[in-house]
C-alpha positions in Angstrom: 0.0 0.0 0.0 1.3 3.6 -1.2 0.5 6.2 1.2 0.5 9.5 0.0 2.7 12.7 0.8 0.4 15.2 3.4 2.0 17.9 1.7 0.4 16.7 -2.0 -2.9 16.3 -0.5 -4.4 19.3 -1.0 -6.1 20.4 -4.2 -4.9 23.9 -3.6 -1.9 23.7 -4.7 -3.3 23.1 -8.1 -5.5 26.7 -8.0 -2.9 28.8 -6.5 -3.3 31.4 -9.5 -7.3 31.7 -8.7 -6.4 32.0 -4.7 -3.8 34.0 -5.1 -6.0 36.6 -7.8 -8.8 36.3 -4.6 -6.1 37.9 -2.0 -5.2 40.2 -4.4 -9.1 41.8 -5.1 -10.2 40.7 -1.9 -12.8 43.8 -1.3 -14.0 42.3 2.0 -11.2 44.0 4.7 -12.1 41.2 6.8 -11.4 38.2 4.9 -8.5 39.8 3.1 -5.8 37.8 6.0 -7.2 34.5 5.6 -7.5 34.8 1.7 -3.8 36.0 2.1 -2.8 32.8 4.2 -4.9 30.3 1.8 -2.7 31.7 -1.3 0.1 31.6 1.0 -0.3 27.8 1.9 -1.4 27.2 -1.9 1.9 28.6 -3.4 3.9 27.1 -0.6 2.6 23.4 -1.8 2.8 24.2 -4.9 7.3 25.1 -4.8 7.1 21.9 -3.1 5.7 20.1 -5.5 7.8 21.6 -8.2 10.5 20.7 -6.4 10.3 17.3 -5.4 9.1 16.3 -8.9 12.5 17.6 -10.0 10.5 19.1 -13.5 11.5 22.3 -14.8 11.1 24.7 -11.9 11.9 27.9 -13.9 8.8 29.9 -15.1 6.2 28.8 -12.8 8.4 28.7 -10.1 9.7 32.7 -11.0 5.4 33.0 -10.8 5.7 31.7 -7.8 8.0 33.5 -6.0 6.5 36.7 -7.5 3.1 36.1 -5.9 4.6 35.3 -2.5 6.6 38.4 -2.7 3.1 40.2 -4.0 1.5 38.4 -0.6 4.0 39.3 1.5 3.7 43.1 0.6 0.0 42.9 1.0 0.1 41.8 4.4 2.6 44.3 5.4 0.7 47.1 4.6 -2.8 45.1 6.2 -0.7 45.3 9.5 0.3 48.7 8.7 -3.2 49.8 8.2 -4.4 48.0 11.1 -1.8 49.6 13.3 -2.2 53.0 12.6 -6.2 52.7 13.2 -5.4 51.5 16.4 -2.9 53.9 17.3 -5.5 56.6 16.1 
């Protein structure tokens, strides 16, 4: 009996592009962090996949690290936000 890899599970990592396009336009303020960790998690199986299948890791995975970067930036200025409307 094969037993399969946790990490290849989820079918998330095969929509990462429609996950990460919902964090992106998220116009709900209040789901925007969880959309933003969902893309997060997506994109994160996804390089793992790439890698471990040891295919050509070049253009999706340059997409890939784009849109985490693109994440990563969104949240920022979430937290950013957030902190100055509690400090006001």
């Amino acid at each position: 009996m094969t037993r399969k890899n946790p990490c290849f599970a989820s079918t998330g990592s095969q929509n990462w592009r429609e996950l990460y396009t919902a964090a992106l336009f998220a116009t709900d303020k209040r789901e925007l962090s969880s959309r933003i960790a969902e893309a997060e998690r997506a994109l994160i199986l996804r390089a793992r996949e790439l890698f471990a299948g040891g295919g050509d890791y070049d253009e999706e995975g340059q997409a890939i690290d784009d849109a985490l970067y693109a994440l990563h930036a969104l949240k920022n200025c979430l937290e950013l936000r957030t902190n100055e409307s509690n400090a006001a």
